[in-house]
C-alpha positions in Angstrom: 0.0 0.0 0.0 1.4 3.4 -0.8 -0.3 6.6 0.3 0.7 10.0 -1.2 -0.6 13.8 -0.4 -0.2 15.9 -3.5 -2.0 19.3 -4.5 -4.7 18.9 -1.8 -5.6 15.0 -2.4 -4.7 12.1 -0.7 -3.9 8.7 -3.5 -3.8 5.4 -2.2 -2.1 3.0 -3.9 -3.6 -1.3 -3.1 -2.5 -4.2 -4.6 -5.8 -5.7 -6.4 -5.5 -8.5 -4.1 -7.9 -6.4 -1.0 -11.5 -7.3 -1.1 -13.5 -5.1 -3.3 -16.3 -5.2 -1.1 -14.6 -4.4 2.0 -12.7 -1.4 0.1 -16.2 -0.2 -1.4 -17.5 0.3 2.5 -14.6 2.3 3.4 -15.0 4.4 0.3 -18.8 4.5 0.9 -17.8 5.8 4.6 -15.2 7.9 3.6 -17.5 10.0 0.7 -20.0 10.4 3.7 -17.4 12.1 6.3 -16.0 14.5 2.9 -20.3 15.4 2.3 -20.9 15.7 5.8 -17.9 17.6 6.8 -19.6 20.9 6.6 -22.8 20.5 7.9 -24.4 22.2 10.6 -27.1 19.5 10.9 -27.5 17.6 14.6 -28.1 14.2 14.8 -32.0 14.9 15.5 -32.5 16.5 12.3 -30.6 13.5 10.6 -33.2 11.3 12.4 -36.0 13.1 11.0 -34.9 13.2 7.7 -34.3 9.5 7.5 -37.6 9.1 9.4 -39.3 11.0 6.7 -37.5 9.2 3.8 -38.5 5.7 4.9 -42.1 6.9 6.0 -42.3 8.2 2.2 -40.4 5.1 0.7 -42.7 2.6 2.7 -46.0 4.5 1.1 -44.9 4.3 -2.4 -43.7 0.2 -2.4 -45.8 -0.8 0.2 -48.1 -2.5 -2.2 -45.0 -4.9 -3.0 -44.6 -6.8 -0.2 -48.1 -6.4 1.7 -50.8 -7.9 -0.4 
């Protein structure tokens, strides 16, 4: 693994032996902290918003699993 810091990015360098799946989550997790870096959010507005989202998610495909 080789890791380098040039003109305001970080490159890491794997072998293509790591688990792609495994390596997908910690880009997944990593994209999240770089979009959530700047908000001003708190958790209980998070909550809601995912609250909201799966109320509104769960009204539109209900109908595909209850029936």
């Amino acid at each position: 693994m080789l890791i380098e810091r040039t003109n305001n990015k970080i490159v890491i360098t794997l072998s293509e032996s790591v688990d792609s799946f495994g390596l997908q989550r910690l880009i997944d997790y990593v994209k999240y902290l770089e979009v959530t870096s700047e908000s001003n959010a708190t958790q209980s507005e998070v909550d809601e918003l995912a609250d909201e989202v799966n109320e509104s998610w769960w009204v539109n495909n209900r109908n595909r699993f209850i029936q």
